[in-house]
C-alpha positions as CSV (number, residue, x, y, z in Angstrom):
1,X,-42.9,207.3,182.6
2,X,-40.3,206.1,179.7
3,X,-38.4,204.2,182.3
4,X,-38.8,200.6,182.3
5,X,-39.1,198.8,185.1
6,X,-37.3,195.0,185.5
7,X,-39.7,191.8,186.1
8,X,-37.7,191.2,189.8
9,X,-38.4,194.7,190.7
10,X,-42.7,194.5,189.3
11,X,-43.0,191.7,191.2
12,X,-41.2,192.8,194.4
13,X,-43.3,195.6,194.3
14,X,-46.6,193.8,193.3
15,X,-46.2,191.4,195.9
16,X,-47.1,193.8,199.1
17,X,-50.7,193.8,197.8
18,X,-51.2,189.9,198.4
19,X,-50.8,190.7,202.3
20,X,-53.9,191.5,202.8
21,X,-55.4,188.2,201.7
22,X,-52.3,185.9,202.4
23,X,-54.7,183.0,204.0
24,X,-56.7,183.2,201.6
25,X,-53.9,182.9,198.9
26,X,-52.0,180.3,200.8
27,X,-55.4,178.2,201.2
28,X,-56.4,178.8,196.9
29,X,-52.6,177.3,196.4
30,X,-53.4,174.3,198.9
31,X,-56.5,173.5,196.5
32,X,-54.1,173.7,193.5
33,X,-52.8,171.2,194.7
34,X,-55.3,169.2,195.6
35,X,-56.8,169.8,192.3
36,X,-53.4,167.9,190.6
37,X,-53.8,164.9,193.1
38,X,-56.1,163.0,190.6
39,X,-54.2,163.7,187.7
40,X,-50.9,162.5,189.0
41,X,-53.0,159.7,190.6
42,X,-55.0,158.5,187.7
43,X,-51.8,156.8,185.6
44,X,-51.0,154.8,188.8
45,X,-54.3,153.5,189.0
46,X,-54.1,152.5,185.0
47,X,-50.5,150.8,185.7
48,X,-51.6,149.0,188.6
49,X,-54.7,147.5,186.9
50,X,-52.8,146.7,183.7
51,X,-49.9,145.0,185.5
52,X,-52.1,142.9,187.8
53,X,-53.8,141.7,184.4
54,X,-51.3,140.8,182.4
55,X,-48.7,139.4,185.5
56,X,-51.2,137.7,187.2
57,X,-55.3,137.6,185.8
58,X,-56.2,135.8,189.1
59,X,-55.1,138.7,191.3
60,X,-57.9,141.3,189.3
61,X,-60.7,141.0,191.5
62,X,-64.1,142.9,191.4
63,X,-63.3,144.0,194.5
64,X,-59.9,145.3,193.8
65,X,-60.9,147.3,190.7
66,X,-64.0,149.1,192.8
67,X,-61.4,149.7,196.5
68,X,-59.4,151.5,193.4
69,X,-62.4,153.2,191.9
70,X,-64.2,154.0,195.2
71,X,-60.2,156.0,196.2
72,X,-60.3,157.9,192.6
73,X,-64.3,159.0,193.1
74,X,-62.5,160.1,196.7
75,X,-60.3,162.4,195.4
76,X,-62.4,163.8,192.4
77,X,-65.0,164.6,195.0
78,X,-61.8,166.7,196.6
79,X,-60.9,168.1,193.2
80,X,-64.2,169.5,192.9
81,X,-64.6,171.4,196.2
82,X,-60.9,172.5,196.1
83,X,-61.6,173.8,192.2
84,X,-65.1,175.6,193.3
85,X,-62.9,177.4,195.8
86,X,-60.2,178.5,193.1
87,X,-62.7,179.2,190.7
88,X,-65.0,181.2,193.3
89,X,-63.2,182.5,196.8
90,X,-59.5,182.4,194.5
91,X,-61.3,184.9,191.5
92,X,-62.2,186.9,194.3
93,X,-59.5,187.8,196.0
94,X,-57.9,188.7,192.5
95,X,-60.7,191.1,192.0
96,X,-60.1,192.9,195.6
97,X,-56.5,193.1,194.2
98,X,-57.5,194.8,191.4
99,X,-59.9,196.9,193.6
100,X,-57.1,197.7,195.9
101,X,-54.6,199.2,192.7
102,X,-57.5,200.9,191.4
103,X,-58.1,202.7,194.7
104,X,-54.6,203.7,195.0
105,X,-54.3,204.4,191.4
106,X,-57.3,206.9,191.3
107,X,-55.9,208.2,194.4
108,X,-52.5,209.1,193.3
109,X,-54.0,210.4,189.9
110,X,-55.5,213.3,192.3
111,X,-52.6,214.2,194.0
112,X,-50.7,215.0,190.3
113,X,-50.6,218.5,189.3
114,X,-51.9,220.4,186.5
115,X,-48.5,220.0,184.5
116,X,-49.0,215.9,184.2
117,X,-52.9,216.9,182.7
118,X,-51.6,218.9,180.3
119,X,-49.0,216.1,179.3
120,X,-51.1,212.9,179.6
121,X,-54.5,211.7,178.0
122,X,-57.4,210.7,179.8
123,X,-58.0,208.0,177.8
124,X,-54.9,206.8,178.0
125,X,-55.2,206.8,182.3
126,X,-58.3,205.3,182.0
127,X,-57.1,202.3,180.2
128,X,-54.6,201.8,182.8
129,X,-57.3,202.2,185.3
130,X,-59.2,199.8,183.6
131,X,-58.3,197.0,181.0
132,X,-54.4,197.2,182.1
133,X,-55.8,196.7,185.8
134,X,-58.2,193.9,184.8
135,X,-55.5,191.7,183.0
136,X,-53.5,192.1,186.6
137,X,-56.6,190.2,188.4
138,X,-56.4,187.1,186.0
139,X,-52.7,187.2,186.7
140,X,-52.4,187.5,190.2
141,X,-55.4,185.1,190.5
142,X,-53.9,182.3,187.8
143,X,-50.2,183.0,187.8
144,X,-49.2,181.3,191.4
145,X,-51.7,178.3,190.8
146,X,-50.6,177.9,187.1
147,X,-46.9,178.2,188.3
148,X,-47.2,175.9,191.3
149,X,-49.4,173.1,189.6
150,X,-46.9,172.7,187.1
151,X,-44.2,172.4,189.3
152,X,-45.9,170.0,191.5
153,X,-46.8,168.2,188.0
154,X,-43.5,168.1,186.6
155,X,-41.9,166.9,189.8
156,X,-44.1,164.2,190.9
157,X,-44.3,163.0,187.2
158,X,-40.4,163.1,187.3
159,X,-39.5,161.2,190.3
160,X,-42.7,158.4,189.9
161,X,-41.2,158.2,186.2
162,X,-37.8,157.8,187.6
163,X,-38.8,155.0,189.6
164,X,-39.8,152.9,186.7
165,X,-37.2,153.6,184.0
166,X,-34.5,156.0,184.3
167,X,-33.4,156.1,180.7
168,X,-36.9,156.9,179.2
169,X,-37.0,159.2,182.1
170,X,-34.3,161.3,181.5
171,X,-35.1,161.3,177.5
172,X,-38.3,162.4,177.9
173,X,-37.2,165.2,179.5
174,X,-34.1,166.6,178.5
175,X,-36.8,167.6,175.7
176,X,-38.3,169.7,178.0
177,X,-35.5,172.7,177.9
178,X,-35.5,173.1,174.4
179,X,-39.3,174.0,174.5
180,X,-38.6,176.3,177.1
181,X,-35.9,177.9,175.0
182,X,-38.2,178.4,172.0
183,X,-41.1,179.8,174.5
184,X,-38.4,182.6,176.1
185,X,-37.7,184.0,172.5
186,X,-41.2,184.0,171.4
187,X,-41.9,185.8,174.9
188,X,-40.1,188.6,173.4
189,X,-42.2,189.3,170.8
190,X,-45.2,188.9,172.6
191,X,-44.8,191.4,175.8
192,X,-43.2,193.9,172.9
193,X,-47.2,193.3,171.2
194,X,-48.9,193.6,174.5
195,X,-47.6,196.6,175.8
196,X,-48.3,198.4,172.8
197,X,-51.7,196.8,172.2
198,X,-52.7,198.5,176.1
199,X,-50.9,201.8,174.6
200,X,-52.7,202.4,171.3
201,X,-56.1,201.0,173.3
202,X,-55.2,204.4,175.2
203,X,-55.4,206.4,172.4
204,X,-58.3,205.0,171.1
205,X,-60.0,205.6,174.4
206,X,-59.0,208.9,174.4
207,X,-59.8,209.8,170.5
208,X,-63.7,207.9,171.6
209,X,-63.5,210.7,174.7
210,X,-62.4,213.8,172.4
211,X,-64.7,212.9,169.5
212,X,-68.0,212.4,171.7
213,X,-67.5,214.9,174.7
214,X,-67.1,217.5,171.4
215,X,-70.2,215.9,169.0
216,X,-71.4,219.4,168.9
217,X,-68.8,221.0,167.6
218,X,-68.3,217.7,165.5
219,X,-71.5,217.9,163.9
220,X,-71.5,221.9,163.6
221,X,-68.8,221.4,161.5
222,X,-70.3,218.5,159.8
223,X,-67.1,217.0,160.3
224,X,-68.3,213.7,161.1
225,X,-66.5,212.1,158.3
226,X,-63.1,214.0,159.6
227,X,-63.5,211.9,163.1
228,X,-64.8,208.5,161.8
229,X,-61.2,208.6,159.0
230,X,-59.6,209.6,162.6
231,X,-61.0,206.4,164.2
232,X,-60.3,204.1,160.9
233,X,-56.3,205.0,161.3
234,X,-56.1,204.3,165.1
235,X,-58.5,201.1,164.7
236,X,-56.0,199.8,162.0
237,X,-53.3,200.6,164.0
238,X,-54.6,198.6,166.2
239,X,-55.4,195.5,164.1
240,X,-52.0,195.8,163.4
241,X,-50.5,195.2,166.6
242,X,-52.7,192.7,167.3
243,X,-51.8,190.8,163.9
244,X,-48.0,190.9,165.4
245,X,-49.1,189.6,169.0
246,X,-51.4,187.1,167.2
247,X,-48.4,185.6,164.9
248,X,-46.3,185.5,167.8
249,X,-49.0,183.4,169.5
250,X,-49.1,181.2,166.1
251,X,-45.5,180.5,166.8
252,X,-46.0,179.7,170.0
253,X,-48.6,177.2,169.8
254,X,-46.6,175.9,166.7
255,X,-44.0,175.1,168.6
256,X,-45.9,173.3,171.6
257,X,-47.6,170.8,169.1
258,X,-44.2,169.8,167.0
259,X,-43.1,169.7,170.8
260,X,-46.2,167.6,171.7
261,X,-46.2,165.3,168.6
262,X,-41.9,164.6,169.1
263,X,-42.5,163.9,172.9
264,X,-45.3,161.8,172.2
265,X,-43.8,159.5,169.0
266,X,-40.5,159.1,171.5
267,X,-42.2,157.6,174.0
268,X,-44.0,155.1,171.5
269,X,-41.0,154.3,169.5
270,X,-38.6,154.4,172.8
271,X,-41.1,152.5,175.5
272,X,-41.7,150.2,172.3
273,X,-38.3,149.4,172.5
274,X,-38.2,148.6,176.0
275,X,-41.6,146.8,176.2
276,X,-40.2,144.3,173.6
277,X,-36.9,144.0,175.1
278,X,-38.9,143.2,178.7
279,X,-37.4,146.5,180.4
280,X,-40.5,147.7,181.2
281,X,-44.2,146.1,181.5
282,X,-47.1,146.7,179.7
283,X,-48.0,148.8,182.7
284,X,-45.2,150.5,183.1
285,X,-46.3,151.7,179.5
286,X,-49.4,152.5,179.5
287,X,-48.6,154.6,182.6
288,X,-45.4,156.7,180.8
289,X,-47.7,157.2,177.8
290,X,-50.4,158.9,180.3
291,X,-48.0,160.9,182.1
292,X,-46.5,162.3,179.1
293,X,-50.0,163.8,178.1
294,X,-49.8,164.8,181.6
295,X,-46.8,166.9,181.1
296,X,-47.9,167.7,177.6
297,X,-51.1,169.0,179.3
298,X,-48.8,170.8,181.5
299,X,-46.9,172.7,179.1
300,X,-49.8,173.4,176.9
301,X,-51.4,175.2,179.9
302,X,-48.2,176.9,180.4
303,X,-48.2,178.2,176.9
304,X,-51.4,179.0,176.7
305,X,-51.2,181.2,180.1
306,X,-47.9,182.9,178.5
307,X,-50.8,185.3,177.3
308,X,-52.4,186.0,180.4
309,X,-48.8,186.4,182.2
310,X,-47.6,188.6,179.6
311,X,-50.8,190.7,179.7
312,X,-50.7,191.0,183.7
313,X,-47.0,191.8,183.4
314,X,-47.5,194.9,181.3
315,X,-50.6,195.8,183.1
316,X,-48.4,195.7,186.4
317,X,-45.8,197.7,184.5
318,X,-48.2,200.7,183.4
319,X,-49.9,201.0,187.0
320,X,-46.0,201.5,188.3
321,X,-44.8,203.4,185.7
322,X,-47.9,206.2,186.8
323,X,-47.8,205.4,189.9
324,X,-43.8,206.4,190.0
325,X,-44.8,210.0,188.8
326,X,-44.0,212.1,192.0
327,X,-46.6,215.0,192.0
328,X,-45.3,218.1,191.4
329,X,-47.4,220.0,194.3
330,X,-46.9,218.8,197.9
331,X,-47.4,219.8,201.4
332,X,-43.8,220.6,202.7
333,X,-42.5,218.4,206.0
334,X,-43.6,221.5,208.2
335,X,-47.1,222.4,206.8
336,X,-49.5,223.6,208.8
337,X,-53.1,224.1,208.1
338,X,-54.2,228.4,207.8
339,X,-57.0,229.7,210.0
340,X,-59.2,232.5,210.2
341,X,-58.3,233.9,207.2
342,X,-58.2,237.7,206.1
343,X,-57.2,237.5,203.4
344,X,-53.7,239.6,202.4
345,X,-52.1,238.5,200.0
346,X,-48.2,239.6,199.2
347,X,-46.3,238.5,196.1
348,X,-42.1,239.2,196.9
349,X,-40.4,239.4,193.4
350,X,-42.3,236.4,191.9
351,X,-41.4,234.5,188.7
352,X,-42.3,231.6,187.2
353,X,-41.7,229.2,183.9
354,X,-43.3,226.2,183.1
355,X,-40.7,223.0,183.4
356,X,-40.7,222.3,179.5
357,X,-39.9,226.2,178.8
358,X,-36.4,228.1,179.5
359,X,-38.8,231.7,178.8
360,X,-40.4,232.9,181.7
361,X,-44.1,233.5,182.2
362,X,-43.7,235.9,184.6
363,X,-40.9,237.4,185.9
364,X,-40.2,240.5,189.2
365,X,-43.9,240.6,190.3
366,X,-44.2,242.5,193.4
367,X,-48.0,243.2,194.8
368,X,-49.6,243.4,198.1
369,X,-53.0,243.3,198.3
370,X,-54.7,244.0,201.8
371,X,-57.8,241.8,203.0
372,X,-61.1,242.8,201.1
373,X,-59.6,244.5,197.9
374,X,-60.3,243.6,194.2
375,X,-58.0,243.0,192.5
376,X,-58.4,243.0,188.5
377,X,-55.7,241.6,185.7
378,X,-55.8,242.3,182.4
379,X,-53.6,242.5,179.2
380,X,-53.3,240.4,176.2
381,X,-53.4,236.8,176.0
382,X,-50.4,235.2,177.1
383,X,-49.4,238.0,179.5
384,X,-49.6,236.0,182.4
385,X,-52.8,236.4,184.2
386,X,-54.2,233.2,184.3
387,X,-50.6,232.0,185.2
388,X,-50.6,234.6,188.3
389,X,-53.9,233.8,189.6
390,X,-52.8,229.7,189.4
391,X,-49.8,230.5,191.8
392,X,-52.0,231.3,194.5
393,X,-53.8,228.4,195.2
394,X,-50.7,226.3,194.2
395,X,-52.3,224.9,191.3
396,X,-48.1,225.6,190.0
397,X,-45.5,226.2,192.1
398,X,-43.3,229.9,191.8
399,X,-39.8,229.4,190.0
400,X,-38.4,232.4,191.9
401,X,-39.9,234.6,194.9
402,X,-42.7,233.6,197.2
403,X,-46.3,234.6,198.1
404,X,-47.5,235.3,201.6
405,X,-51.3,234.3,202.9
406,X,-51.8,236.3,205.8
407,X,-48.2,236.8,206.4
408,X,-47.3,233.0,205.9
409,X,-45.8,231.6,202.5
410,X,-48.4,229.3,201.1
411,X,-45.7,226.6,200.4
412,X,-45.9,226.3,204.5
413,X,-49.9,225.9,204.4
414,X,-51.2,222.7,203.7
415,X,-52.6,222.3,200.6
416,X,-55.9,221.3,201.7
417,X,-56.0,224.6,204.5
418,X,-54.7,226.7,201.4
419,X,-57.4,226.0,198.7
420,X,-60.1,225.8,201.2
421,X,-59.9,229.2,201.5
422,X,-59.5,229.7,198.1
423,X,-62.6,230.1,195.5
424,X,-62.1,229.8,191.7
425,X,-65.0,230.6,189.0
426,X,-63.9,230.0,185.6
427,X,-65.0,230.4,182.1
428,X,-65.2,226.8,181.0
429,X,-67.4,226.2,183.7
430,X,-67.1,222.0,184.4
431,X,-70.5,220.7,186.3
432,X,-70.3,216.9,187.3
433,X,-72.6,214.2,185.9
434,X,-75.5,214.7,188.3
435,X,-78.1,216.5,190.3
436,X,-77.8,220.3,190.2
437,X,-78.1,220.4,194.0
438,X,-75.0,217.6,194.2
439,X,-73.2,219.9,191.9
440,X,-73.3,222.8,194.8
441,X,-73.2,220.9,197.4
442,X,-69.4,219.7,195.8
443,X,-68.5,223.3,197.3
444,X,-68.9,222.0,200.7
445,X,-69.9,218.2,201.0
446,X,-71.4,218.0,205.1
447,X,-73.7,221.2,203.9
448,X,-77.9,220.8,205.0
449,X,-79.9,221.3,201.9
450,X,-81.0,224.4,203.7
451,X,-77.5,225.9,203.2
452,X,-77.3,224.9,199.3
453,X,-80.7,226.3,198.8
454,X,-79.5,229.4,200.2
455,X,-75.9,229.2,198.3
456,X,-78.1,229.2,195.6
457,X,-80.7,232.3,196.1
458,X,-77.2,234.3,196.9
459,X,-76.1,233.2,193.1
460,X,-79.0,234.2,191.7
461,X,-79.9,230.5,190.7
462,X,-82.6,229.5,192.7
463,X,-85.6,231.1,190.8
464,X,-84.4,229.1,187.0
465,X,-83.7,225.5,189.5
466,X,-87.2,225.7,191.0
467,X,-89.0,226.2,187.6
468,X,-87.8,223.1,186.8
469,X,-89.3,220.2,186.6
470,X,-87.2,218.3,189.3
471,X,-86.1,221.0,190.9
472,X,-82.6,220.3,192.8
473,X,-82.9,217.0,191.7
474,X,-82.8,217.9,188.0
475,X,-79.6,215.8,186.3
476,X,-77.6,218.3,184.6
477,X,-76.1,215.9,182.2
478,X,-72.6,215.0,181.0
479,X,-70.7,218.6,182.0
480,X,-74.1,220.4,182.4
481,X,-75.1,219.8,178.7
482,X,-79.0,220.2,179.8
483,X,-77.9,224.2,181.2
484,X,-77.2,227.5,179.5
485,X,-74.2,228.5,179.9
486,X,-75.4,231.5,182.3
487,X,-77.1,228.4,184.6
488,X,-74.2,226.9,184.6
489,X,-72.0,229.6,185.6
490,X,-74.4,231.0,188.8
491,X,-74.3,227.1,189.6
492,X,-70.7,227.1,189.9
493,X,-71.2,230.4,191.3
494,X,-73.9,229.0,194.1
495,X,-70.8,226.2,195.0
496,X,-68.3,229.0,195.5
497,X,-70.9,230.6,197.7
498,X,-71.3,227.0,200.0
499,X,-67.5,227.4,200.4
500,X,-67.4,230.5,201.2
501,X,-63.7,231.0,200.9
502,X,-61.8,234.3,201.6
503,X,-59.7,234.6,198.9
504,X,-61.9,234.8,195.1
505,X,-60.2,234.2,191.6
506,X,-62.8,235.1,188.7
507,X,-61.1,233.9,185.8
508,X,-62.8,235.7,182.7
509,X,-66.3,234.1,184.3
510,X,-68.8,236.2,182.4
511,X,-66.5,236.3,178.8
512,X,-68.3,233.5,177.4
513,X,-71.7,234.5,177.8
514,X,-74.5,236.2,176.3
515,X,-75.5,239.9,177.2
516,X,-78.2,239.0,179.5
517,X,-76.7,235.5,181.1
518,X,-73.9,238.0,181.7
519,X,-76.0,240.8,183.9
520,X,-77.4,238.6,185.6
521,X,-73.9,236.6,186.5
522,X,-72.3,239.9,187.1
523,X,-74.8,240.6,189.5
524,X,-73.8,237.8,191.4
525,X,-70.6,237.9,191.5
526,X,-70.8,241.3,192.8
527,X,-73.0,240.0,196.2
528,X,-69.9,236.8,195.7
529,X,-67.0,239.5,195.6
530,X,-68.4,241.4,199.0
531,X,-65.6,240.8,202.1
532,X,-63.4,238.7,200.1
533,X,-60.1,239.6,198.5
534,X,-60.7,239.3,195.1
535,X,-58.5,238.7,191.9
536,X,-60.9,239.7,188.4
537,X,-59.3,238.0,185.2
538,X,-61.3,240.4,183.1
539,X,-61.8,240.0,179.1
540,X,-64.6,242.4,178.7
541,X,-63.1,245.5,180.7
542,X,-66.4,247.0,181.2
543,X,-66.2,244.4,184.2
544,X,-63.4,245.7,186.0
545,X,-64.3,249.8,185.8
546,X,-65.1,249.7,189.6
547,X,-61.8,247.6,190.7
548,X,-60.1,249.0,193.3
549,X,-56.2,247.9,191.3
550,X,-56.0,247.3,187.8
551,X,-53.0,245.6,187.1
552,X,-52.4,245.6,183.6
553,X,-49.7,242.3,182.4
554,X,-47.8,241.8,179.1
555,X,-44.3,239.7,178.9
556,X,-42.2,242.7,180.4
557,X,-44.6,242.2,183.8
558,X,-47.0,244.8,186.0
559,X,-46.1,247.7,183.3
560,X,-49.5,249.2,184.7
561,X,-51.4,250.0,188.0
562,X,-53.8,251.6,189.1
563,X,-57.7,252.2,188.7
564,X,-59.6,253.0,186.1
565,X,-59.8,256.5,186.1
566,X,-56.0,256.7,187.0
567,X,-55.1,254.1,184.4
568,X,-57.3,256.1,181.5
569,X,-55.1,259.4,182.6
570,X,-51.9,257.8,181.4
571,X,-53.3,256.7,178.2
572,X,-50.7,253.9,178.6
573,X,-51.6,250.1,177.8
574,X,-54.9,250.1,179.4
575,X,-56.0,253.3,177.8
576,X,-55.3,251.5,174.5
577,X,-56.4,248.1,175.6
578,X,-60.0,250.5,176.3
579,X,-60.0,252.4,172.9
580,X,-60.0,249.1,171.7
581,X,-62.5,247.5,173.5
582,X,-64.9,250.8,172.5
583,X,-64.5,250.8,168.7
């Protein structure tokens, strides 16, 4: 994500998202310039009127003055409707623009693997999915009809002008690069202020999101004071960058009204000149003094939009540069889906490091494990068990070796066919913001309510759901705040159960709970263990007595295996690792 990306090569790649609404973008562009007609017109009309006056009085009719007014009401009448559409249909098809990123956006954010989580802040996506993408609506809305409206301004302004007088003509305007000089060196500064103004929003975003999804432990703490001092130094960093992108935008404007008032004195002093030496009328005039604030007009819009161009610009640049993150975990060219499952699983001299460590995890793991056993890992933090039991669904990819589903190496299954199959409960149990019965029903979305019901009795859940209040329909609030955490574990539980998978991980499911919330959990994840194969990341070992392998893990590998009784024979690790647990 550090690589930057050129402006040629944003927009080349922003462009394919107009397609869609080409006619509609050619028509918004045809109102632009409809919507210029009456200011290009509007000097004409003055010079014409002034010149019939002062040439010729008896030539100024009634008449001729309201044929002239009646074409002008003409074309604002067309200036309206044509705005209405750029203001109305033109917003619009910036926002499905903006709709259309987003969805691709949040789409690509779920193919990424665990290893860009662990790296990136939500806060910080979600300000690209949000404020970076807005700012890309207003520019791919404003930027073509800002862009061609000047053009179209500063060429029809040119060769009318040119038609009149040719010297003031070309002195009013070879004014015109040096503006655009002092604007490109300004620019600078300001796409430098934007881009970090949308990075440290990130972190604000993501310091809000960490502060109030922990308030409990915040307030347990009574470290409210520690979080709001937290807030204060990212909210002045912020102020800060906006003070730079704000004097940047001082300068700018600076600069466009010395430019305005030198433009503007020229063409008194210099069409002075040439009104009192009879080179051009009093029409003539009148008319370069309204096109200049036409063009003045022009460039101030310009200027003015440099904000909103800049702001799309780095908002195009951050969607890219995520969007150019190549998730780690794919289906291979010749994936195929797994069916009917068993269950056997082999692991063939399996290793595996993470991509910002040279030490291995896990290194020479050979098991095979024959449809229905249980499976249970334990050993002392770091050892590798969660690591072991993430290879397997492909959560992270081996570094050396392989492991076989059913005879085929899971990097041949497709993902979806391979983690369907595959059930995970954890201890940090994550329930969506919802009812409980949508949160089961995630285990299998096209379920009847009759089969989440039952999901549920199987989990031991459905006697606590029914004695509430609402029932199934009882919100669970933000991560299942309104639960226990034994409800929320046999609801988690209840949406392995809708799944139905073959293949059960139980990562350390029961450590976090309370004696009772733990029988009762235990119990169903006995009736959820029965005809699967199942791997038991076990913290409290009094879990795993009945496993049918114990595989005990340290940094050296498998040093351990077999079961309990076997295991306490050897009064090896796991004899000590039980001692332990006893005293």
């Amino acid at each position: 994500m550090e690589q930057k990306i050129g402006k040629a090569g944003l927009l080349r790649r922003f462009m394919p998202y107009y397609k869609p609404y080409l006619p509609t973008l050619i028509l918004d562009l045809f109102c632009a310039i409809l919507t210029t007609i009456c200011d290009i017109v509007l000097p004409m009309i003055v010079r014409t009127i002034t010149n019939a006056a002062t040439e010729d009085i008896g030539s100024l009719t009634v008449q001729m003055i309201l044929q002239i007014a009646g074409i002008y009401l003409v074309l604002r009448v067309i200036d309206t409707a044509a705005n209405y559409f750029m203001v109305n249909i033109g917003h619009m098809m910036g926002a499905h623009l903006e709709a259309d990123m987003r969805k691709d956006f949040f789409s690509h954010l779920q193919d990424l693997s665990f290893n860009f989580y662990s790296n990136n802040k939500v806060g910080q996506l979600m300000s690209r999915l949000s404020k970076d993408l807005f700012d890309v609506t207003e520019f791919s809305h404003h930027a073509p009809e800002e862009l061609l409206i000047g053009a179209v301004k500063f060429i029809a302004s040119f060769i009318i002008l040119m038609s009149v007088n040719v010297p003031l003509t070309l002195f009013i305007f070879v004014m015109i690069p040096f503006l655009g000089f002092f604007i490109l060196k300004i620019r600078h500064e300001l796409e430098s202020a934007f881009y970090s103004e949308r990075s440290q929003i990130g972190e604000i975003n993501a310091q809000i999101e960490d502060s109030l999804l922990g308030i409990r432990v915040v307030q347990s703490f009574a470290n409210e004071d520690i979080e709001r001092e937290k807030f204060k130094k990212n909210n002045e960093v912020f102020l800060e960058i906006k003070r730079k992108a704000y004097k940047a935008l001082g300068k700018l404007h600076c600069v466009i009204r010395l430019f305005d008032g030198c433009m503007y004195i020229s063409v008194v002093v210099m069409g002075g000149i040439f009104l009192m030496n009879g080179k051009i009328t009093p029409g003539d005039y009148v008319a370069y003094l309204l096109y200049t604030t036409v063009l003045l007009n022009t460039v101030s819009r310009l200027a003015q939009f440099t904000e909103t161009f800049m702001q799309g610009f780095t908002g195009i640049e951050r969607f890219f540069e995520i969007m150019d993150v190549k998730p780690e975990i794919t289906d291979s060219p010749d994936a195929t889906p797994i069916d009917n499952v068993s269950g056997e699983i082999v692991l063939e001299n399996v290793a595996f490091r993470y991509d910002d460590s040279k030490e291995e995890v896990l290194t020479g793991i050979n098991l095979h494990v024959n449809p229905g056993d249980n499976i249970a890992l334990v050993g002392p933090s770091g050892g590798g068990k969660t690591t072991l039991s993430n290879l397997i669904p492909r959560f992270y990819d081996v570094s050396e070796g392989k492991i076989l589903l059913d005879g085929r190496d899971i990097r041949g299954i497709t993902l979806s066919s391979l983690r369907s199959n595959i059930g995970v409960v954890q201890q940090d149990v994550y329930l969506f913001s919802g009812s409980i019965y949508e949160n089961i029903l995630y285990g299998k979305p096209d379920a009847s309510r009759e089969d989440v019901i039952e999901a549920a009795k199987l989990a031991g859940a459905h006697e606590f759901i029914s004695a509430l209040e609402d029932g199934y329909d009882t919100y669970v609030g933000e991560r299942g705040v309104k639960l226990s955490g034994g409800q929320k574990q046999r609801i988690s539980i209840a949406r392995v159960f809708l799944k139905n998978p073959s293949v059960l991980i139980l990562d350390e499911a029961t450590s976090a709970l309370d004696n009772e919330s733990e029988r009762l959990v235990q119990k169903s994840l006995e009736r959820l263990s029965e005809g699967r194969t199942v791997f038991t990341i076990a913290h409290r070992l009094s879990t795993i007595r009945n496993a049918k392998t114990i595989l005990v893990l340290n940094d050296e590998g498998i040093v351990e295996q077999g079961n309990h009784e076997e295991l306490m024979e050897k009064k090896g690790v796991y004899y000590g690792l039980q001692m332990m647990a006893e005293s």
